[in-house]
C-alpha positions as CSV (number, residue, x, y, z in Angstrom):
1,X,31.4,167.6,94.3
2,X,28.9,166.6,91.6
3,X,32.1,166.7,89.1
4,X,33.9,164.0,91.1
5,X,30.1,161.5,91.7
6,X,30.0,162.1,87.8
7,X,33.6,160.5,87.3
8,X,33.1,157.9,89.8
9,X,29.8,157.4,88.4
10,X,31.5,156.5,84.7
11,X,34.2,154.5,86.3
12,X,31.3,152.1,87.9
13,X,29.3,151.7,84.7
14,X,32.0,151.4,82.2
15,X,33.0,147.6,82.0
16,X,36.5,146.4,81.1
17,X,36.4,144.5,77.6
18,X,36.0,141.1,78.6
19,X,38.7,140.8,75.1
20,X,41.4,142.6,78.0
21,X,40.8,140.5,80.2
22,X,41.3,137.1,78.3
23,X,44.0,138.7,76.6
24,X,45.4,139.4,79.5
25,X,44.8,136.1,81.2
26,X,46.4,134.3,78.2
27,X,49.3,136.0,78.1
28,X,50.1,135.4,81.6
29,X,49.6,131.8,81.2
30,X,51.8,131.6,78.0
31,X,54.5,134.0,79.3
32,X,54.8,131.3,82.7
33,X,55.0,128.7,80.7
34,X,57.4,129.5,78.4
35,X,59.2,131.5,81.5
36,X,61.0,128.3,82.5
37,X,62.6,127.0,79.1
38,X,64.1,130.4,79.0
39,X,66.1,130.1,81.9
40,X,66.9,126.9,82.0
41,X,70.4,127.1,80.0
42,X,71.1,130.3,82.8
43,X,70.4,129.2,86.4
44,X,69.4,125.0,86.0
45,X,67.8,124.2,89.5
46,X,67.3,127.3,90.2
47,X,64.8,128.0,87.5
48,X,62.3,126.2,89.2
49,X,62.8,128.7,92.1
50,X,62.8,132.0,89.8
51,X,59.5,130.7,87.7
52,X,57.2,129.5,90.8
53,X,58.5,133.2,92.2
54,X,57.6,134.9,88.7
55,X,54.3,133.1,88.2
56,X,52.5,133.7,91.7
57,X,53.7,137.6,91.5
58,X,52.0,137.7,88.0
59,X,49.0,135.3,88.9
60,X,48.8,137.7,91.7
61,X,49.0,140.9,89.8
62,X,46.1,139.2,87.6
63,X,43.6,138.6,90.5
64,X,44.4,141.9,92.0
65,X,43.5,143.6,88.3
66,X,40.3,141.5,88.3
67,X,39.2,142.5,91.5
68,X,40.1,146.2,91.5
69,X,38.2,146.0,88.1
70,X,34.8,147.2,90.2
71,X,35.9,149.3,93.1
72,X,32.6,150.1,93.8
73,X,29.8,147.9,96.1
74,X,29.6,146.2,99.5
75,X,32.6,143.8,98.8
76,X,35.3,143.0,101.1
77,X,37.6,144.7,98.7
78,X,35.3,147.4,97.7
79,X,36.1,150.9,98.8
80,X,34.3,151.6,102.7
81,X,31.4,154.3,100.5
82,X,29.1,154.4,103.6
83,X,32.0,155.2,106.0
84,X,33.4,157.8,104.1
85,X,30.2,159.8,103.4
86,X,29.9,159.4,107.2
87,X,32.6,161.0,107.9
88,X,32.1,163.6,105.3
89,X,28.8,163.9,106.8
90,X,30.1,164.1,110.6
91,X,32.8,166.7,108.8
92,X,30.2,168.7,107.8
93,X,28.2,168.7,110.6
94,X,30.7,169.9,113.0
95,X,31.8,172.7,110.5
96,X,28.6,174.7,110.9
97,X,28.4,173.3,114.7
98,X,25.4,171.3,114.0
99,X,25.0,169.2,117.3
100,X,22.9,166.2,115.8
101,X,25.8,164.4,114.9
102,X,25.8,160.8,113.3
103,X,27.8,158.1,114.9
104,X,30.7,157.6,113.5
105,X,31.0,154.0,111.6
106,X,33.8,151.8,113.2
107,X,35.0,148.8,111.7
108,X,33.6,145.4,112.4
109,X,35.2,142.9,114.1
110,X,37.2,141.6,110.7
111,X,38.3,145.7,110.2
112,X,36.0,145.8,107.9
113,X,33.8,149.0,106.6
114,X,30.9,148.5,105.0
Protein backbone atom coordinates (compact mmCIF):
# COMPACT_ATOMS: atom_id res chain seq x y z
CA UNK A 1 0.00 0.00 0.00
CA UNK A 2 2.78 2.51 0.97
CA UNK A 3 4.42 1.50 -2.57
CA UNK A 4 1.39 2.69 -4.53
CA UNK A 5 0.82 6.40 -1.96
CA UNK A 6 4.72 6.66 -2.94
CA UNK A 7 3.90 6.49 -6.82
CA UNK A 8 0.82 8.58 -6.61
CA UNK A 9 2.73 10.78 -4.39
CA UNK A 10 5.54 11.41 -7.39
CA UNK A 11 2.82 11.65 -9.96
CA UNK A 12 1.19 14.76 -7.85
CA UNK A 13 4.49 16.63 -7.31
CA UNK A 14 6.18 16.10 -10.57
CA UNK A 15 5.01 19.08 -12.94
CA UNK A 16 4.68 18.66 -16.73
CA UNK A 17 7.38 21.01 -18.41
CA UNK A 18 5.54 24.03 -19.11
CA UNK A 19 8.16 23.66 -22.72
CA UNK A 20 5.47 20.34 -23.36
CA UNK A 21 2.88 22.05 -22.99
CA UNK A 22 3.45 25.12 -25.36
CA UNK A 23 4.99 22.81 -27.55
CA UNK A 24 2.20 21.02 -27.62
CA UNK A 25 -0.24 23.86 -27.87
CA UNK A 26 1.63 25.24 -30.87
CA UNK A 27 1.64 22.51 -32.73
CA UNK A 28 -1.94 21.97 -32.50
CA UNK A 29 -2.57 25.40 -33.59
CA UNK A 30 -0.12 25.21 -36.60
CA UNK A 31 -1.13 21.65 -37.58
CA UNK A 32 -5.17 23.19 -37.86
CA UNK A 33 -4.19 25.75 -39.63
CA UNK A 34 -2.26 24.44 -42.18
CA UNK A 35 -4.88 21.24 -42.00
CA UNK A 36 -7.22 23.04 -44.41
CA UNK A 37 -4.78 24.10 -47.33
CA UNK A 38 -3.95 20.48 -47.47
CA UNK A 39 -7.13 19.29 -48.36
CA UNK A 40 -8.41 21.72 -50.23
CA UNK A 41 -7.20 20.35 -53.89
CA UNK A 42 -8.98 16.73 -52.36
CA UNK A 43 -12.48 17.28 -50.95
CA UNK A 44 -13.20 21.50 -51.85
CA UNK A 45 -16.38 22.21 -49.68
CA UNK A 46 -15.93 19.66 -47.80
CA UNK A 47 -12.73 20.68 -46.19
CA UNK A 48 -14.32 23.04 -44.19
CA UNK A 49 -16.38 20.11 -42.78
CA UNK A 50 -13.19 17.72 -42.23
CA UNK A 51 -11.02 20.70 -40.60
CA UNK A 52 -13.76 22.15 -38.00
CA UNK A 53 -14.21 18.09 -37.32
CA UNK A 54 -10.20 17.71 -37.03
CA UNK A 55 -9.63 20.86 -34.99
CA UNK A 56 -12.36 20.49 -32.00
CA UNK A 57 -11.20 16.59 -31.68
CA UNK A 58 -7.62 17.93 -31.29
CA UNK A 59 -8.54 21.16 -29.29
CA UNK A 60 -10.36 18.73 -27.31
CA UNK A 61 -7.59 16.18 -26.85
CA UNK A 62 -5.54 19.34 -25.75
CA UNK A 63 -7.93 20.50 -22.90
CA UNK A 64 -8.39 16.98 -21.81
CA UNK A 65 -4.23 16.57 -21.51
CA UNK A 66 -4.22 19.83 -19.55
CA UNK A 67 -6.66 18.87 -17.26
CA UNK A 68 -5.77 15.22 -16.60
CA UNK A 69 -2.28 16.91 -16.08
CA UNK A 70 -3.12 17.07 -12.06
CA UNK A 71 -5.43 14.12 -11.23
CA UNK A 72 -5.10 14.82 -7.87
CA UNK A 73 -7.35 17.55 -5.54
CA UNK A 74 -10.99 18.51 -4.97
CA UNK A 75 -11.75 19.40 -8.70
CA UNK A 76 -14.63 18.44 -10.59
CA UNK A 77 -12.41 16.29 -12.72
CA UNK A 78 -10.09 15.18 -10.00
CA UNK A 79 -10.27 11.57 -9.02
CA UNK A 80 -13.24 11.05 -5.90
CA UNK A 81 -9.85 10.46 -3.10
CA UNK A 82 -12.18 10.81 -0.09
CA UNK A 83 -14.73 8.34 -1.48
CA UNK A 84 -12.50 5.81 -2.33
CA UNK A 85 -10.57 5.69 1.02
CA UNK A 86 -14.13 5.44 2.34
CA UNK A 87 -14.91 2.70 0.83
CA UNK A 88 -11.57 1.08 1.42
CA UNK A 89 -12.18 2.04 4.85
CA UNK A 90 -15.91 0.56 5.02
CA UNK A 91 -14.01 -2.54 3.04
CA UNK A 92 -11.92 -2.94 5.84
CA UNK A 93 -14.14 -2.52 8.47
CA UNK A 94 -16.53 -5.23 7.46
CA UNK A 95 -13.55 -7.67 6.80
CA UNK A 96 -12.61 -7.99 10.44
CA UNK A 97 -16.51 -7.46 11.30
CA UNK A 98 -15.91 -4.21 12.99
CA UNK A 99 -19.50 -2.77 13.47
CA UNK A 100 -18.64 1.08 13.68
CA UNK A 101 -18.96 1.44 10.21
CA UNK A 102 -18.54 4.91 8.40
CA UNK A 103 -21.23 6.02 6.08
CA UNK A 104 -20.73 5.44 2.97
CA UNK A 105 -20.10 8.82 0.72
CA UNK A 106 -22.90 9.17 -2.07
CA UNK A 107 -22.68 11.52 -4.71
CA UNK A 108 -24.03 14.99 -4.62
CA UNK A 109 -26.70 16.07 -6.38
CA UNK A 110 -24.35 16.95 -9.67
CA UNK A 111 -22.91 12.97 -9.30
CA UNK A 112 -20.24 14.44 -7.94
CA UNK A 113 -17.58 12.81 -5.24
CA UNK A 114 -15.70 14.83 -3.40
Amino acid sequence: MSAIQGGCERISNTPIPFAYSLLLHRTVGIFCAIYPLLLINNFGVLTLLFSVFTTYALLALDAIATELEDPFGIEDNDLPLNAICNTLEIDLREMVKDSRLPERMLPDKNFRLL
